[in-house]
TIKE-228164 format. One record per residue: x, y, z of N, C-alpha, C, O in turn; residue number from 1; residue in three letters. Coordinates in Angstrom, 1 decimal, padded with zeros to 4 digits. Layout:
REM residues N
ATOM, n.X, n.Y, n.Z, ca.X, ca.Y, ca.Z, c.X, c.Y, c.Z, o.X, o.Y, o.Z, pos, code
ATOM, X, Y, Z, X, Y, Z, X, Y, Z, X, Y, Z, NUM, ala .
...
***
This chain:
REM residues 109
ATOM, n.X, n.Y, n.Z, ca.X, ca.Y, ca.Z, c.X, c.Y, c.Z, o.X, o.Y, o.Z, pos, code
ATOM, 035.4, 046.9, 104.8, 036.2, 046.7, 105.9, 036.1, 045.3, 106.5, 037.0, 044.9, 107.3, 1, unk .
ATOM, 035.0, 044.6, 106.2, 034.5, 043.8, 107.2, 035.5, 042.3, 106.7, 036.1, 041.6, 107.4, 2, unk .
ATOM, 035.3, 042.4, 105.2, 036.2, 041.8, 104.7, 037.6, 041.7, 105.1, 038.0, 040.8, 105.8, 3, unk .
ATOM, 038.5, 042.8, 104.6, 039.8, 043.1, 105.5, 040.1, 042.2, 106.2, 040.9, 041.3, 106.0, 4, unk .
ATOM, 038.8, 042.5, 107.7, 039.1, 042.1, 108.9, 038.9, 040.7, 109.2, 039.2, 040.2, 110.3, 5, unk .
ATOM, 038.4, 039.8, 107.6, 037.9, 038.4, 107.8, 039.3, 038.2, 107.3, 040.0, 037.6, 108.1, 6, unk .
ATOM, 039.7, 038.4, 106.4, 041.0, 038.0, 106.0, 042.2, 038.2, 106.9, 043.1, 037.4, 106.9, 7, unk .
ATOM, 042.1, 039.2, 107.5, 043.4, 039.3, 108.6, 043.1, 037.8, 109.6, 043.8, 036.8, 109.5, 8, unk .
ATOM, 042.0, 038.0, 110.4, 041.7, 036.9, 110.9, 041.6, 035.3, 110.3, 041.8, 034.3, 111.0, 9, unk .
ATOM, 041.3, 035.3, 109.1, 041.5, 034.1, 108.6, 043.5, 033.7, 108.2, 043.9, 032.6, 108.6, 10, unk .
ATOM, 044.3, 034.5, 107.6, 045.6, 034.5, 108.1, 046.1, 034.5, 109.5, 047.0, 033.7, 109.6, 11, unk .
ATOM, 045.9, 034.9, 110.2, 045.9, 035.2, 111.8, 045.4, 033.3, 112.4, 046.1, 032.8, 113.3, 12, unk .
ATOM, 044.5, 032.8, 112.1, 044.5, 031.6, 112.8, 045.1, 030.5, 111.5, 045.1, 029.4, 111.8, 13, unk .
ATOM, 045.6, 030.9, 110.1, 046.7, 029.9, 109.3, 048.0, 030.5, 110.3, 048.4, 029.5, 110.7, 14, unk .
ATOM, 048.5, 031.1, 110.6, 049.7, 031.4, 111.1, 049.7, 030.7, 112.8, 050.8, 030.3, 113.3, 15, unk .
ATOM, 048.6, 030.5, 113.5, 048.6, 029.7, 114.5, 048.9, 028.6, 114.5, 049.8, 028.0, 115.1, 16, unk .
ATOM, 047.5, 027.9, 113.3, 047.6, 026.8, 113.4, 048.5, 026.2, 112.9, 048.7, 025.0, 113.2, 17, unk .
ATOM, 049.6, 026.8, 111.7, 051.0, 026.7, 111.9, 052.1, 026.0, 112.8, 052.8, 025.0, 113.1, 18, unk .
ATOM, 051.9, 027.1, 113.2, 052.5, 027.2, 114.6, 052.3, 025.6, 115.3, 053.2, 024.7, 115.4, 19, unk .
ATOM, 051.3, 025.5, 115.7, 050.3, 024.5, 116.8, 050.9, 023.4, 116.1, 051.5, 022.6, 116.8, 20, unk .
ATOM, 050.8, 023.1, 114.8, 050.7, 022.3, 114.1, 052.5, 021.5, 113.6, 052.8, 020.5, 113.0, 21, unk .
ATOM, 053.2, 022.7, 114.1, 054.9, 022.4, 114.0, 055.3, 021.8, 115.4, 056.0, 020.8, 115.5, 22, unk .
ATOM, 054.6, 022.6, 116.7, 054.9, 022.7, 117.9, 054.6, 020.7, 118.3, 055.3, 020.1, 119.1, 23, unk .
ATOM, 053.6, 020.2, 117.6, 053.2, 019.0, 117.9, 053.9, 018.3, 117.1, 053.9, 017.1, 117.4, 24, unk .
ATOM, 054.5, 018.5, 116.0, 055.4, 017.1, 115.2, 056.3, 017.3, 115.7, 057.2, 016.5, 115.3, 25, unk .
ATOM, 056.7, 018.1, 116.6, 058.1, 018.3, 116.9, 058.9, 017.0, 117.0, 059.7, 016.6, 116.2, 26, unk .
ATOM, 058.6, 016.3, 118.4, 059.5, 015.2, 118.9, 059.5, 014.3, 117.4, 060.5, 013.5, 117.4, 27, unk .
ATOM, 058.8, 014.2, 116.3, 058.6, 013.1, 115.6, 059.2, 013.3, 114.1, 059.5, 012.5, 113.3, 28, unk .
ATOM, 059.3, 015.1, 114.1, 060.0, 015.3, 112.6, 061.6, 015.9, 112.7, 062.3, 016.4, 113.5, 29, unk .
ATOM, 061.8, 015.4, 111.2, 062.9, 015.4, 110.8, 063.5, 016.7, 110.5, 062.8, 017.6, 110.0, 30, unk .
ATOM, 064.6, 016.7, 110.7, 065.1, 018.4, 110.8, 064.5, 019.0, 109.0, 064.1, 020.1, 108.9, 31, unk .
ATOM, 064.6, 018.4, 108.1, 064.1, 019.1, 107.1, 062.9, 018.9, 106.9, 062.6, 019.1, 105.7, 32, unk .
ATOM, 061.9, 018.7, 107.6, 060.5, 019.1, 107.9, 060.8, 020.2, 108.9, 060.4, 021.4, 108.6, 33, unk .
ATOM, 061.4, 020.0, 110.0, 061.2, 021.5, 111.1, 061.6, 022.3, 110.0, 060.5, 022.9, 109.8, 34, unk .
ATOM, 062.7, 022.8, 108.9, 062.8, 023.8, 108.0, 062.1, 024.2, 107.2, 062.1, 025.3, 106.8, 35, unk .
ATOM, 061.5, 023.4, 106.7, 060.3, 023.6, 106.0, 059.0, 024.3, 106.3, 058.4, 025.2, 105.7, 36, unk .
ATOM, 058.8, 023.8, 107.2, 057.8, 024.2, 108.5, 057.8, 026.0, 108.8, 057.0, 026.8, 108.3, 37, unk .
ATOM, 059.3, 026.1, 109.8, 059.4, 027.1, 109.9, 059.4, 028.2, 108.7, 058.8, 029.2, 108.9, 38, unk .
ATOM, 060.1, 028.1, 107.4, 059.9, 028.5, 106.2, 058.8, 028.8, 105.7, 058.6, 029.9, 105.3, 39, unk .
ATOM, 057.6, 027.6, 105.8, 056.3, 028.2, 105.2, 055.9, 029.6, 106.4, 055.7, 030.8, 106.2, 40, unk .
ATOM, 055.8, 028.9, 107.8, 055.3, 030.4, 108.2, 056.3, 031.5, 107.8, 055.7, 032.2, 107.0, 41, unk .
ATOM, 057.4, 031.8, 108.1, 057.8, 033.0, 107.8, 057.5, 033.5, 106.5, 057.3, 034.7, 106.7, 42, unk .
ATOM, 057.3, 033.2, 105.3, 056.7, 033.3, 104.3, 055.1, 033.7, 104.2, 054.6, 034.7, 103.8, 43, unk .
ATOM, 054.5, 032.6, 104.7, 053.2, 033.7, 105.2, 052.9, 034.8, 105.5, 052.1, 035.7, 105.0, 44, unk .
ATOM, 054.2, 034.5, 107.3, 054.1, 036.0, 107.8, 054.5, 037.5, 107.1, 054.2, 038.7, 107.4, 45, unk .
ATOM, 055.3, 036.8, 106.0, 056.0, 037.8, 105.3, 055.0, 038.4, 104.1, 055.1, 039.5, 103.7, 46, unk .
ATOM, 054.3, 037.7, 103.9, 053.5, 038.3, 102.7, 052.0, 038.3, 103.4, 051.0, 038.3, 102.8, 47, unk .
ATOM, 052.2, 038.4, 104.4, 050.9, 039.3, 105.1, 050.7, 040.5, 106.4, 049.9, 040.9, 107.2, 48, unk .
ATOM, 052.2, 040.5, 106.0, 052.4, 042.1, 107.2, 052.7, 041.3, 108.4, 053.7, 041.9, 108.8, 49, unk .
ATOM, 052.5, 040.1, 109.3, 053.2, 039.9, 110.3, 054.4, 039.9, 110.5, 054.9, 038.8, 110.5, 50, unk .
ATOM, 055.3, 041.4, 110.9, 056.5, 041.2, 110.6, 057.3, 040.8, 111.7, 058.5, 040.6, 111.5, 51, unk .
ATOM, 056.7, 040.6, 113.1, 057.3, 040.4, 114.1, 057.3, 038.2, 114.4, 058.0, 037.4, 115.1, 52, unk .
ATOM, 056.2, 037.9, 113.2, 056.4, 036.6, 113.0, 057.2, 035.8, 112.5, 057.6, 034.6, 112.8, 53, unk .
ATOM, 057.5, 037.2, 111.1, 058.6, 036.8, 110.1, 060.1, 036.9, 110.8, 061.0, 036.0, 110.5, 54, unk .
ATOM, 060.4, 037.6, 111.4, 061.6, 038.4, 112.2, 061.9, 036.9, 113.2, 063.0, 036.3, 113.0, 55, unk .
ATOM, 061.0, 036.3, 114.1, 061.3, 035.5, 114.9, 061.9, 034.2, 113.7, 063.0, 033.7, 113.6, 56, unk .
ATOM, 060.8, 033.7, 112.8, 060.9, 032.4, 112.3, 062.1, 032.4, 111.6, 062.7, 031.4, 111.4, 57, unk .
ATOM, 062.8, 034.1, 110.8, 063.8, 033.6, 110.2, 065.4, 033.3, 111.4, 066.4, 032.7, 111.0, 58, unk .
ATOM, 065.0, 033.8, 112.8, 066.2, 033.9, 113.7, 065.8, 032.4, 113.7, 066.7, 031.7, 113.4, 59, unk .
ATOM, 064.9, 031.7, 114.0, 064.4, 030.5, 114.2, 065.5, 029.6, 113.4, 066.3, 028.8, 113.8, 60, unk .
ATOM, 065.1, 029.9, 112.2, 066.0, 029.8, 111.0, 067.9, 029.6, 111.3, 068.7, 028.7, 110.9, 61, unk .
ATOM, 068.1, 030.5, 111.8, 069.3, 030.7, 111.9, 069.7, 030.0, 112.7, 070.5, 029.1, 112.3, 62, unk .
ATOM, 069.3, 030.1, 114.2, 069.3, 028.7, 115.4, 069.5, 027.1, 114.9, 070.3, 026.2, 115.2, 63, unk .
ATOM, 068.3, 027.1, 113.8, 068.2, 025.9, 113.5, 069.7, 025.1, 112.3, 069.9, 023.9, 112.2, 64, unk .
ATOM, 070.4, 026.1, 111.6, 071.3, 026.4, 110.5, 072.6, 026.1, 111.6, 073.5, 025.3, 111.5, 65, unk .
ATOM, 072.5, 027.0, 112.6, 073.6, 026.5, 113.7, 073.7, 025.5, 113.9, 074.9, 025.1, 113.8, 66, unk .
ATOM, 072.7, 024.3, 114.3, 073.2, 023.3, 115.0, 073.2, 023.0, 116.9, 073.5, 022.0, 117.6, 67, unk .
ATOM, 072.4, 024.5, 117.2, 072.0, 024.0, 118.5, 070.8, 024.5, 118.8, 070.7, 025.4, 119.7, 68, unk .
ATOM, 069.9, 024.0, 118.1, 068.1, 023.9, 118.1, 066.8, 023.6, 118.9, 065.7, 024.0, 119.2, 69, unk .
ATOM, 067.8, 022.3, 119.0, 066.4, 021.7, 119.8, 065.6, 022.2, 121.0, 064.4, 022.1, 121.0, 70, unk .
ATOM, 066.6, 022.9, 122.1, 066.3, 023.7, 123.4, 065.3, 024.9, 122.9, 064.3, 025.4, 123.4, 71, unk .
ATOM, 065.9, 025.3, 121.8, 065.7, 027.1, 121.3, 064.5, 027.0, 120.7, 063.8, 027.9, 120.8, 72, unk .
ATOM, 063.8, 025.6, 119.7, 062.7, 026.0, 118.8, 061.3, 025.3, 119.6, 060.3, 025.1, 118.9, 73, unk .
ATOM, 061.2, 025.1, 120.7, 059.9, 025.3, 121.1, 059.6, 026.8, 121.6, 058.6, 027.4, 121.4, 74, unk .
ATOM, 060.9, 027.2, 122.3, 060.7, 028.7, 122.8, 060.2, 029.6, 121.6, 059.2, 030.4, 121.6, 75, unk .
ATOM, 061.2, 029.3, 120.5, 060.8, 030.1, 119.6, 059.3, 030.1, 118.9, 058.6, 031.2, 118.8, 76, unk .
ATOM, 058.7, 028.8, 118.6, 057.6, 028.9, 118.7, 056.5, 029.5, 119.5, 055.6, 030.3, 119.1, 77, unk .
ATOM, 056.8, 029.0, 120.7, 056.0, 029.6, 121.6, 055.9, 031.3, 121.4, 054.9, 032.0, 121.5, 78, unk .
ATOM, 057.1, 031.6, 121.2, 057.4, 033.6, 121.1, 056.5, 033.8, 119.8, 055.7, 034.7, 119.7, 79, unk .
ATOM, 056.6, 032.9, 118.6, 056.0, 033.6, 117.8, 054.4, 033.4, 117.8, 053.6, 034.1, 117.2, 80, unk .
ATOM, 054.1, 032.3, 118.6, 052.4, 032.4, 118.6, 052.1, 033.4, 119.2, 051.0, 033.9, 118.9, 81, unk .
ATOM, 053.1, 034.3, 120.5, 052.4, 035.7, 120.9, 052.6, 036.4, 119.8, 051.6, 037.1, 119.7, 82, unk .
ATOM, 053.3, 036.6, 118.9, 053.7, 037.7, 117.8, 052.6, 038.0, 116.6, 052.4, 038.9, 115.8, 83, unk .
ATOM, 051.8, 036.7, 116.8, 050.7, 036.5, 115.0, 050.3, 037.7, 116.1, 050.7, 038.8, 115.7, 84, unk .
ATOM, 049.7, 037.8, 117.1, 048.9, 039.1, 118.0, 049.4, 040.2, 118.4, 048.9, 040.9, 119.3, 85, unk .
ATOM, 050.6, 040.5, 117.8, 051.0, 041.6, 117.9, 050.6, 042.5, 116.3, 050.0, 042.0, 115.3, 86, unk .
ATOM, 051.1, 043.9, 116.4, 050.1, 044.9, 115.9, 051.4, 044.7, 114.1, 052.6, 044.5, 114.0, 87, unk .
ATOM, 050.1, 044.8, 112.9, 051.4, 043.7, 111.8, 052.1, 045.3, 111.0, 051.9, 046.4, 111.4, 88, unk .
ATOM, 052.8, 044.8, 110.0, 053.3, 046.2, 109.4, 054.9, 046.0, 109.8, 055.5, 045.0, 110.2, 89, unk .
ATOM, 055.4, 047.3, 109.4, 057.0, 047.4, 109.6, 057.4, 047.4, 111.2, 056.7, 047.9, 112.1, 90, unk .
ATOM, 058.7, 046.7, 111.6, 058.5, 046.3, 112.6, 059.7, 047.2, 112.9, 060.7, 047.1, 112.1, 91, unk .
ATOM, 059.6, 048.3, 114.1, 060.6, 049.1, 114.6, 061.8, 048.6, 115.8, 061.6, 048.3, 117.0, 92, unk .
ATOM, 063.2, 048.7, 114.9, 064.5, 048.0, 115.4, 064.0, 047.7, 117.2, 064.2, 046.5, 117.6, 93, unk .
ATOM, 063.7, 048.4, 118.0, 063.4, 048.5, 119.2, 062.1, 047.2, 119.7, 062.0, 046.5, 120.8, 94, unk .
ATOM, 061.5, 047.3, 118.4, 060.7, 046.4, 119.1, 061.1, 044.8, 118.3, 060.5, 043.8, 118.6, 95, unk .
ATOM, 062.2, 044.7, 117.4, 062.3, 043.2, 117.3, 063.7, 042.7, 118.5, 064.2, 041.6, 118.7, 96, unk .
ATOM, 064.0, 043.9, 119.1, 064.9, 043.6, 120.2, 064.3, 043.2, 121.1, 064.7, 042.2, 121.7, 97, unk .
ATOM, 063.0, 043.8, 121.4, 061.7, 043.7, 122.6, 061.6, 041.7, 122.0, 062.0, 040.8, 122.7, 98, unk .
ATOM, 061.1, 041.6, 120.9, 060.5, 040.5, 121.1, 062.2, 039.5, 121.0, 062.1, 038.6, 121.8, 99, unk .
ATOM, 063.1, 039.6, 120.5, 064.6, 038.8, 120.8, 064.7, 038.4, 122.5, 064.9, 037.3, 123.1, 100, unk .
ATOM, 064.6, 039.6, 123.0, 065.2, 039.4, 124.3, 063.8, 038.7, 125.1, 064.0, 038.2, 126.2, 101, unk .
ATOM, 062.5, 038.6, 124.5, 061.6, 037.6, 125.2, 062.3, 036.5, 125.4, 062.7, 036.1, 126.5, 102, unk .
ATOM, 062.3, 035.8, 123.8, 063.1, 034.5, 123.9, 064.1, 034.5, 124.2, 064.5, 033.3, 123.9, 103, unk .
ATOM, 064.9, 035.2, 124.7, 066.4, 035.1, 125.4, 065.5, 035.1, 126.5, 065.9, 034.0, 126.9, 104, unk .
ATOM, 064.8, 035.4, 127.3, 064.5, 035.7, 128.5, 063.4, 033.8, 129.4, 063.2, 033.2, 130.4, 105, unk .
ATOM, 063.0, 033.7, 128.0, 062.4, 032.2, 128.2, 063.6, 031.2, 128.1, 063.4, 030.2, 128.8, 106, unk .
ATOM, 064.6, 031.2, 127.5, 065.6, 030.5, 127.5, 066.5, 030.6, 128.8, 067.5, 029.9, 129.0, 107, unk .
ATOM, 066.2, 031.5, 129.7, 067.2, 031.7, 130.7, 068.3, 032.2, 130.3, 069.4, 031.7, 130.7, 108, unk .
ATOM, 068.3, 033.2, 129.5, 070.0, 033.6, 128.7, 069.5, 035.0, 129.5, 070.2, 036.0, 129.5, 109, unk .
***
């Protein structure tokens, strides 16, 4: 078990420092670095049970595919570094609304 728990946790701070690590190139990278970026975490999150990580980074995704990004993907970041800490596994419709309407709720929408 102890293992498991090294491995969740050793995923659990690559999905941070992710995160941390997109949040800070921000002003300086190029939109096909931010997709990339966001891509590898969701990918991560996806193949390691964070599915409320994966759920944000692909809407992330989609924000960014629109064309009106810039405002929306620090929020989004921000929403998904609470989410690596949320409980991983299948994520029930109710609660990817819960975490949507955060970031609508950080955005002032």
């Amino acid at each position: 078990m102890r293992i498991q728990t090294d491995h969740f946790i050793d995923i659990q701070d690559r999905i941070s420092g992710q995160i941390g690590a997109l949040a800070e190139a921000l002003p300086h990278c190029a939109i096909g670095q931010l997709v990339q970026g966001v891509d590898d975490i969701r990918c991560l999150a996806r193949d390691n049970g964070f599915a409320a990580v994966e759920m944000l980074a692909s809407r992330l995704e989609s924000a960014v595919a629109a064309g009106g990004y810039r405002a929306a993907v620090l929020t989004y970041l921000d929403a998904m570094s609470d989410a690596v800490f949320a409980p991983r596994g299948p994520l029930p419709v109710a609660a990817q609304e819960a975490w949507l309407a955060s970031v609508a709720m950080r955005l002032g929408h």
